[in-house]
C-alpha positions, 0 to 999 in steps of 0.5 A, a space after each residue: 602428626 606422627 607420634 612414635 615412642 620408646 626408652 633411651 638407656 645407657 651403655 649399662 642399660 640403665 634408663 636415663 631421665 631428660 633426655 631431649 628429643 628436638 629437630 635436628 636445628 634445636 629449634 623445638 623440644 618435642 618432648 623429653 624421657 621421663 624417670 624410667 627413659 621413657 618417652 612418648 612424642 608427636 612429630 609433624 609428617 614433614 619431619 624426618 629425622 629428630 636430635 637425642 641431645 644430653 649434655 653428658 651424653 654424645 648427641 644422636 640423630 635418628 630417623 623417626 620410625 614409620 610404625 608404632 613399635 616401641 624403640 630403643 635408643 643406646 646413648 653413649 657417654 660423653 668423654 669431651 664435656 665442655 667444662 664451663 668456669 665462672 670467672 668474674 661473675 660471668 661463665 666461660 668455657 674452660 677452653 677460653 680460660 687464660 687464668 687458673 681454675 680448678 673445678 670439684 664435683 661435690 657428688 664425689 667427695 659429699 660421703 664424709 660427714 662434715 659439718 663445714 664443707 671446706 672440710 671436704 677439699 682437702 687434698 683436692 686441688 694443687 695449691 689448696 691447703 686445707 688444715 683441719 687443725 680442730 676437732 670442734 664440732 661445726 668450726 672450720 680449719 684455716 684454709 690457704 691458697 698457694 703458701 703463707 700470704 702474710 708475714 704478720 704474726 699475732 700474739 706470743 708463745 703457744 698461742 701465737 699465730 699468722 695473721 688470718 688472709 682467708 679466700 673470698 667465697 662466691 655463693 651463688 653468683 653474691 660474695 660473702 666474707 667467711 671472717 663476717 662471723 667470729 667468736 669476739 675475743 678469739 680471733 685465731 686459728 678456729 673461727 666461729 660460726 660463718 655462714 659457709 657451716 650454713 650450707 649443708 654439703 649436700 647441697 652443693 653442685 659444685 666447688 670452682 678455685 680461682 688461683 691467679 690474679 687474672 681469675 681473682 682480679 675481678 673480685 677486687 681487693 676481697 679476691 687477693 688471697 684466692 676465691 672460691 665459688 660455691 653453686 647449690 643444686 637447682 631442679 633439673 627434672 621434667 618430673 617432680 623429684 624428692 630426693 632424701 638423704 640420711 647418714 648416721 655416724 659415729 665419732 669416736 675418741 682417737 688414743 688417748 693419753 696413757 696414764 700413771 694411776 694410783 698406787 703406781 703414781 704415788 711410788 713413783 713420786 716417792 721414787 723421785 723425792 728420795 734419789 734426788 733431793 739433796 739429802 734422804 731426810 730433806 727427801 722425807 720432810 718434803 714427802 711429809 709434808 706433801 699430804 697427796 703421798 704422806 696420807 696414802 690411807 686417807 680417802 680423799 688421796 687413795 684413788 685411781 682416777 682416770 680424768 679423761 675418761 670424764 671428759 671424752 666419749 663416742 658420740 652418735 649423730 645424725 645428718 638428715 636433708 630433703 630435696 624437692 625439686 624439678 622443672 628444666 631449662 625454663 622453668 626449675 624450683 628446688 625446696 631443700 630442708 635439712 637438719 644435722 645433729 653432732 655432739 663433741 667427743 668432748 662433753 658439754 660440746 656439740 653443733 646442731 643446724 636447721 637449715 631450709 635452702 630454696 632457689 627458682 629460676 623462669 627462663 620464658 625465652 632465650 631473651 629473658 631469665 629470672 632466679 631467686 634464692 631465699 636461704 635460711 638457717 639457724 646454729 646452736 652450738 656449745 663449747 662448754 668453758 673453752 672457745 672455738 680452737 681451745 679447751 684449755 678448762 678440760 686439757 688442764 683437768 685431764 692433766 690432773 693427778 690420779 690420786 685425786 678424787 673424781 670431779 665433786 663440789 667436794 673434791 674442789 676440782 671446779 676446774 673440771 666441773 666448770 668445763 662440764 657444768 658451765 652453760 654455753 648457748 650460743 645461736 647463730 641465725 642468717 637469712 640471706 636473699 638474692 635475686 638475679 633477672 637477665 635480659 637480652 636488649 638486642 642480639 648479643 647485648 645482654 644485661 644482668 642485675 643482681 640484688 641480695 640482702 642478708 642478715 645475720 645475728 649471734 648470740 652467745 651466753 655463758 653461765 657460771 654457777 657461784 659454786 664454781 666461781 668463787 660464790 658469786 656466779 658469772 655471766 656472760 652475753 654477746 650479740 651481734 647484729 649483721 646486715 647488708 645489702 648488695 647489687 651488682 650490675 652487668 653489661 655482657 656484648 659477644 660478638 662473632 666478627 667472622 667464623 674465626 674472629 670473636 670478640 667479648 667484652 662485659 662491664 659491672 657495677 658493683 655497690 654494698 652496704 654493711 653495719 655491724 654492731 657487737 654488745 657484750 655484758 659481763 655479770 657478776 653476781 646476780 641474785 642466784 643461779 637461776 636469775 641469769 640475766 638482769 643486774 648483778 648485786 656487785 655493779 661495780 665489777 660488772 661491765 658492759 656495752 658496746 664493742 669497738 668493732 662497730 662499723 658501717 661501711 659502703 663500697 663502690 666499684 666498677 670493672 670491665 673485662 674484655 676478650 678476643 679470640 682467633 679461630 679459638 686458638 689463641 685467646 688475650 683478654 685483660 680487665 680492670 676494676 676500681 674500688 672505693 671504701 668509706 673505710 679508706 683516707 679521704 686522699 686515696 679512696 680508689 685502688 686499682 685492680 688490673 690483669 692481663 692474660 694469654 692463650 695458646 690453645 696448640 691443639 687446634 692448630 693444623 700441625 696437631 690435629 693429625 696427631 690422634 692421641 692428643 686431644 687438648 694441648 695448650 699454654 696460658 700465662 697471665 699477669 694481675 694485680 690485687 690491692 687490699 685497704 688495711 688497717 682500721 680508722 683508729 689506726 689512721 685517725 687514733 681514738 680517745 679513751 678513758 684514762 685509768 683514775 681522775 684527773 682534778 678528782 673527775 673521770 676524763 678522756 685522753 687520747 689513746 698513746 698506744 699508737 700514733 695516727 697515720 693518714 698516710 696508710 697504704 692498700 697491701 698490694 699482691 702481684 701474680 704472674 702465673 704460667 700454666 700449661 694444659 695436656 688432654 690425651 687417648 680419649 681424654 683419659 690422661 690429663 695433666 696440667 702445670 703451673 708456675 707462680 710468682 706471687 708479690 706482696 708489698 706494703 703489708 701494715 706492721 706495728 713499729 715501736 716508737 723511741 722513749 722520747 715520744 709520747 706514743 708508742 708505736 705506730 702502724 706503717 706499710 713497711 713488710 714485704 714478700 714473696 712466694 714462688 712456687 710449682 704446681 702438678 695435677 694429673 688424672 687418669 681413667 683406666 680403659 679396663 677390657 671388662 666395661 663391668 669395670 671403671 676407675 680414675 685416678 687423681 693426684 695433684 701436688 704443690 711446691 712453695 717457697 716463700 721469702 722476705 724482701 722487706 721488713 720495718 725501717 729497711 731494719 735486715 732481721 727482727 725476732 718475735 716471741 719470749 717467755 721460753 717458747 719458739 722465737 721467731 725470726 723475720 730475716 731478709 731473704 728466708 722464709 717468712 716464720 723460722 724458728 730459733 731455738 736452743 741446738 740440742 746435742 745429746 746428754 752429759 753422760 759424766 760431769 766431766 764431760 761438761 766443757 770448763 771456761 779455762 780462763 775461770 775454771 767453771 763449767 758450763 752454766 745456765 745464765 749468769 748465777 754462779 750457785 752449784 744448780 746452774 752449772 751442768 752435770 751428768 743427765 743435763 742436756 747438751 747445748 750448743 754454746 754458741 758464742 762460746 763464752 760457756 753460758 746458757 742464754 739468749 745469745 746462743 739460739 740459732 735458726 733451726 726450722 720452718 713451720 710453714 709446709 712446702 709441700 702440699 698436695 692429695 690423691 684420690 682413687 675410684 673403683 667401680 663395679 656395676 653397682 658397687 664403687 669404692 672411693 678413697 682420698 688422701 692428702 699430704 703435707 711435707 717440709 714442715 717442722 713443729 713443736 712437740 709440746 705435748 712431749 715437753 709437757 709429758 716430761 715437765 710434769 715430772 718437774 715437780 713431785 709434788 704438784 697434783 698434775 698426772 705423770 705420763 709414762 716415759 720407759 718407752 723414752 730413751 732417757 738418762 738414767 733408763 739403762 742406756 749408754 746413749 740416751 736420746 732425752 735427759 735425765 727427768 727426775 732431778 726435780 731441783 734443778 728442773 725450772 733452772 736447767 729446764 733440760 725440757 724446755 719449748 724452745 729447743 730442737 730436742 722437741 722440734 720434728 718432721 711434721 711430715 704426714 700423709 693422711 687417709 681421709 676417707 674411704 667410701 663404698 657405696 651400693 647402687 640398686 639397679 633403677 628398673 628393679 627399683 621401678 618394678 618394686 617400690 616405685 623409687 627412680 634411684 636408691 643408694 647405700 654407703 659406709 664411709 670411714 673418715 680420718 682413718 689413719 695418719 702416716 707421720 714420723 712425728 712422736 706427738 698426738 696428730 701432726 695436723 693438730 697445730 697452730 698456724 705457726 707449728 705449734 702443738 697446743 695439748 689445749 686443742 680440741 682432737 679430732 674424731 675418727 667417724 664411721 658413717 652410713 648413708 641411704 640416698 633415695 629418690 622417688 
């Protein structure tokens, strides 16, 4: 034997760990460089020269030295890294992907302090929008790929919303549903805890998007809205590695509202009464009779209180993990622990997570393989009286006047005690494991089996003290049970038929079982505060038991997948996949998943291999096809409920008329043809990549109204349909800087949508959603899915006379039919667009006025590195989309009512009638009686509708990276790192509200949500 020795660094001199040291056919590893790039190996005399390989680094061959000196190897970085995707469930270099794909290195976005890690994608990938539209600790924001996916539209007024069509996630190789887990009764925009705020981000290795049908059709119906693979970290060292990384940060409250107080607040409700009550002594009586401004010198209305400042704060917080793990490609082990801790800028909120992570993977040969993941994790969280999305208890005290005393049981201000004082403890516990074994039968013929069982439970207990619930105390508990068992099944054949043909083909089975039960209890009035659970001693008014969302379900599927390749220039494949439900009709219980999908890889072809600057050129296209099941049992075989009194003097049960059984439900079925083309150039150093979509989606399930006549009333019926179509542009690019001190990148990428809808309920051209003062909401055949209808504000009645008269009555313009001298307009009133020109102010006047879904989409991201140091920034934008300033509407409706106890926002800086201007921009406010019946400040008008167009500074991060061999010398740690990150550091919007992201789903600015922080973190990673 001959044995040499030596340390490969590189191209900085830095050493590098686990390189593998091999004969040149990597037939046998003759050893490996350990943390310093050390290494130390014998080789027989016969051999001559040995293979340096890294999968990051260009492989080397050296000859092996002669003498015993000590040798040093420079690897050079690879520019050329094969990229590998997992579609299917199966791994394909990126090369051979005919369906589109985008893959996210967590390592360049894990800086920011997230709670949820979906958080970190925004503005990273085209077609991804990510809207972090609430600031609750631990809650996701909705996320979306390629445009609106549904029509269906939920709910009214300001808490309307889109139906939710999340993507499926992949975690590890096993799907999970991120809607398996909600807060019961408040299913919207904010969901609850799910099992993604169960993995720390620092645990993740990376982030793969699948977009098309062809990369989705696999996964079946759970895949139609997109999927969204997650793979956590896995030990990769020859040498026992600790890894510890801590972040402390800071949350602070962004701007809060400006406030009227005091003395200030009480002259200008005066002010108010007297100039614009119908007389100077009708101005007095009420003046004398509202106490909060008649007795200014009774302690009680002599204050100045600032009410947000009892309900938001700065919060320090803390974001700890530990990993320990080693081994290599046959045997490798990862122990990761963690804990984070983040109170809420709003008081009584906060999230804390304990999580332990743990996977193993033995690799004996070439022919066998076994892994296993036990991942386990535990959530309290509380929301104090609001829920996952809203915190109305705390937006409706903040909003209260200042002449009022601070919150007391004196004060009477329970509102704002509750939000405060109410106990919310809610836990979240899930525990999942899965197991993976493979097995190579014979040469090419492999076959996997993979098992997981995972269990998850939440409890949720809210507590009202009888003080503050009208002397009988309140409480409420929920708990749902969750489990399920998982096994898939998979047969993989890889043949090369010749040295230019090669042909792969795999088939899987795939099965799950599912129960979910959910009880809720509501008390009232237990013995006193300090029994929370029992009976209460009013039983009648005390409800309980189990929720209708009990379910246990079993699906069954089975897909195959085949592909054939020539010379690596061109790729076709297509797959196929069956799935049935317990959950669907007895008469169609499969539904069918095909895709089809072609590459052109022009690089590989003679033509263009002379051409030196290109290195990757290729065109790819495809067409697939997802069905998914909706609709419940009841809504195909009805329910029986309670009916309300007796029947003969007895309680009976009836059928439920609210809507008519349908057996015939149909599956939603998404169409996906997709065109992308890929460009690599000068060394890799410009990438850019295209993408065109046409997405169909038929059948969407609607509830119909039914005639008078019929003992229901309405009915579920698969009559909606749509469209989206759109762009999609990425690019990056590595500047090639003179001084290799130097490095950077730059990446942008941009999305353009369109959606349309080309079918509505009964073959019917339009319909309208929504009432009460608030945006309608116009489903047309041909435009897009949610357009607004509002009233067209055109300026302000300067004089009375400019208010248009009816010449065949002689009256002016009015609101609605009531001819009493308020309605009519005059000076200060808002112009309208009187539509049907018949000079009334109703319903018939609206028109369609805007789009609450974006068209646009996209982000940027720059790095700048130095030597050790490195600067990292991400942007992300949204444009084309109009909203709804409520929170203006709001600021000026609180001037309706002098009277009332609400606070007054200044509005000098507005442009108002009566401000001095000749050309007001708003109304006048102060005409409080006639401000319900005009409502110059109403919801629904375009006076309050604005570009909610923003580009967002996410993040910046700067980090310092110790030189490893002072590190080695010292202390004895391998790597040491320091970063200060900035996040949420400034939005660039022309919309006049508190933060164009903060929206519902359908654009709406909601002053009950929960705003999000601006956090200042930092971070030490270290590892020994």
């Amino acid at each position: 034997m001959r044995k040499f020795h030596g340390v490969i660094v590189d191209e900085n001199g830095d050493p590098i760990s686990d390189i593998t040291i091999a004969t040149t056919n990597n037939a046998k590893a003759y050893g490996y460089t350990g943390l310093n790039g050390k290494f130390s190996v014998s080789v027989p005399v016969n051999i001559k020269t040995v293979t340096i390989r890294h999968l990051n680094y260009v492989t080397r061959t050296i000859t092996v030295p002669t003498d015993e000196k000590e040798i040093k190897i420079v690897m050079k970085s690879r520019t050329d890294v094969i990229e590998e995707v997992v579609v299917g469930y199966v791994g394909r270099k990126k090369e051979t992907l005919t369906g589109s794909a985008i893959v996210i290195k967590m390592d360049d976005i894990k800086d920011a302090p997230a709670a949820n890690f979906t958080d970190l994608l925004q503005g990273r990938a085209a077609g991804l929008n990510v809207q972090l539209n609430t600031g609750t600790p631990g809650m996701a924001g909705s996320i979306n790929i390629r445009g609106v996916n549904t029509a269906n539209i939920v709910g009214e007024g300001p808490d309307a919303y889109v139906t939710s069509t999340s993507p499926l996630f992949v975690i590890d190789g096993v799907p999970i549903e991120n809607t398996d887990n909600f807060e019961y009764g408040f299913q919207t925009q904010g969901t609850g805890i799910s099992p993604l705020a169960m993995i720390p981000p620092d645990d993740i290795e990376s982030v793969t998007i699948l977009k098309d049908a062809q990369a989705t059709s696999l996964y079946g119906a759970q895949g139609a809205y997109g999927v969204i693979l997650v793979t956590t970290k896995r030990g990769n060292s020859q040498i026992p590695m600790i890894s510890y990384t801590s972040r402390y940060f800071l949350n602070t409250v962004p701007r809060l509202r400006d406030v009227i107080g005091g003395k200030g607040e009480r002259d200008l409700r005066i002010y108010s009464i007297l100039n614009n009550d119908l007389s100077y002594l009708n101005g007095l009586k009420l003046i004398h009779n509202t106490p909060m401004l008649a007795d200014s010198i009774n302690p009680y209305y002599n204050n100045a209180t600032n009410w947000q400042s009892y309900f938001y704060g700065n919060t320090f917080n803390t974001n700890q993990n530990l990993n320990i793990s080693g081994g290599n490609q046959n045997f490798n082990y990862k122990l990761a622990p963690g804990y984070s801790k983040e109170y809420g800028i709003i008081a009584n909120t906060g999230f804390t997570r304990y999580n332990l992570n743990s996977n193993m993977q033995f690799r004996p040969n070439n022919k066998f393989l076994i892994s296993a993941y036990v991942n386990g994790g535990l959530v309290r969280n509380s929301l104090g009286s609001g829920n996952a999305y809203q915190q109305k208890g705390v937006a409706s005290s903040a909003n209260t006047s200042s002449l009022l005393p601070s919150p007391s049981i004196f004060a009477g201000s329970y509102d704002a005690l509750l939000a405060t004082a109410m106990e919310s403890d809610n836990k979240t516990g899930n525990l999942s494991t899965n197991i993976n074994i493979e097995y190579e039968i014979l040469k090419g013929l492999r076959f996997s089996t993979t098992g997981q069982y995972a269990y998850n439970i939440q409890h949720q207990d809210k507590f009202t003290p009888e003080l503050l619930n009208a002397g009988s105390n309140l409480l409420y508990v929920f708990r749902s049970n969750n489990n399920s068992i998982y096994n898939r099944n998979l047969l993989r054949y890889s043949k090369d038929l010749s040295p230019k043909h090669n042909i792969s083909a795999y088939a899987f089975h795939e099965m799950r079982i599912a129960n979910n039960i959910s009880e809720a209890m509501r008390i009232i009035g237990t013995g006193n505060d300090h029994i929370q659970s029992g009976i209460g001693y009013s039983s009648t008014k005390s409800t309980g038991g189990t929720l209708e969302n009990q379910s246990e379900s079993r699906s069954l599927s089975y897909a195959a997948a085949f592909t054939y390749q020539y010379d690596n220039k061109y790729i076709v494949e297509g797959s196929y996949r069956m799935d049935g439900s317990s959950l669907r009709s007895i008469e169609k219980p499969w539904t069918i998943n095909p895709s089809v999908g072609l590459r052109w890889n022009i690089h590989r072809e003679n033509f263009v291999k002379e051409i030196d600057w290109l290195n990757e050129a290729s065109i790819r296209t495809s067409l697939g096809r997802n069905i998914v099941p909706v609709g419940t049992r009841y809504d195909a075989f009805g329910r029986y409920s309670l009916i309300q009194g007796t029947y003969n003097g007895d309680p009976a049960i009836s059928l439920n008329l609210a809507t008519l059984p349908n057996t015939n439900l149909l599956p939603v079925t998404n169409t996906t043809f997709n065109l992308g083309t890929d460009i690599s150039m000068f060394n890799n150093r410009f990438n850019f990549v295209y993408e065109f979509y046409y997405k169909q989606t038929d059948d969407e399930l609607v509830n119909v109204p039914l005639t008078d006549v019929n003992g229901f009333s309405a009915i579920k019926l698969n009559t909606q349909a749509m469209v989206n179509i759109g762009n999609e542009f990425s690019f990056s690019y590595r500047p090639n800087f003179k001084n290799t001190n130097w490095r950077g990148s730059i990446n942008f990428n941009v999305a353009i949508n369109n959606d349309y809808l080309t079918r509505l309920a009964n073959d019917s051209r339009q319909e309208m959603l929504g009432a009460g003062g608030y945006t309608n909401i116009l489903k047309r055949l041909g435009r897009n899915t949610t357009s607004n209808v509002l009233y067209h504000y055109r300026g302000v009645y300067l004089t009375d006379e400019d208010v248009p008269v009816n010449p065949a009555t002689g009256l002016r313009y009015r609101v609605g039919t009531n001819t009493g001298a308020d309605n009519f307009f005059r000076a200060g009133d808002p112009i309208f667009t009187d539509l049907n020109k018949d000079y009334i102010l109703d319903e018939r006047d609206l028109v369609i006025a805007g789009n609450s879904q974006p068209k646009i989409v996209g982000g940027f991201s720059i790095t700048l590195q130095y030597q050790q140091w490195s600067l990292l920034s991400n942007f992300s934008y949204l444009m084309k989309r109009d909203v709804i300033n409520s929170a203006l509407a709001d600021r000026f409706k609180n001037y309706y009512n002098p009277g009332a106890s609400t606070s007054l926002v200044p509005i000098d800086m507005y442009n108002y009638y009566g401000n001095g201007s000749s050309n007001p921009d708003f109304p006048y406010p102060f005409d409080f009686r006639r401000a319900t019946i005009v409502d110059a400040f109403r919801h629904n008008s375009t006076l309050f509708q604005e570009d909610g167009s923003y580009l967002k500074f996410n993040t910046m991060t700067m980090s310092y990276n110790f030189k490893k061999e002072l590190l080695r010398r010292i202390w004895n740690i391998s790597s040491a790192r320091l970063s200060l990150t900035a996040n949420n550091i400034y939005t660039f919007s022309r919309y006049s509200g508190p933060d164009p992201e903060l929206m519902t789903s359908l654009g709406y600015d909601s002053s009950n949500g929960y705003p999000r922080a601006r956090t200042f973190s930092f971070g030490l990673d270290i590892q020994f």
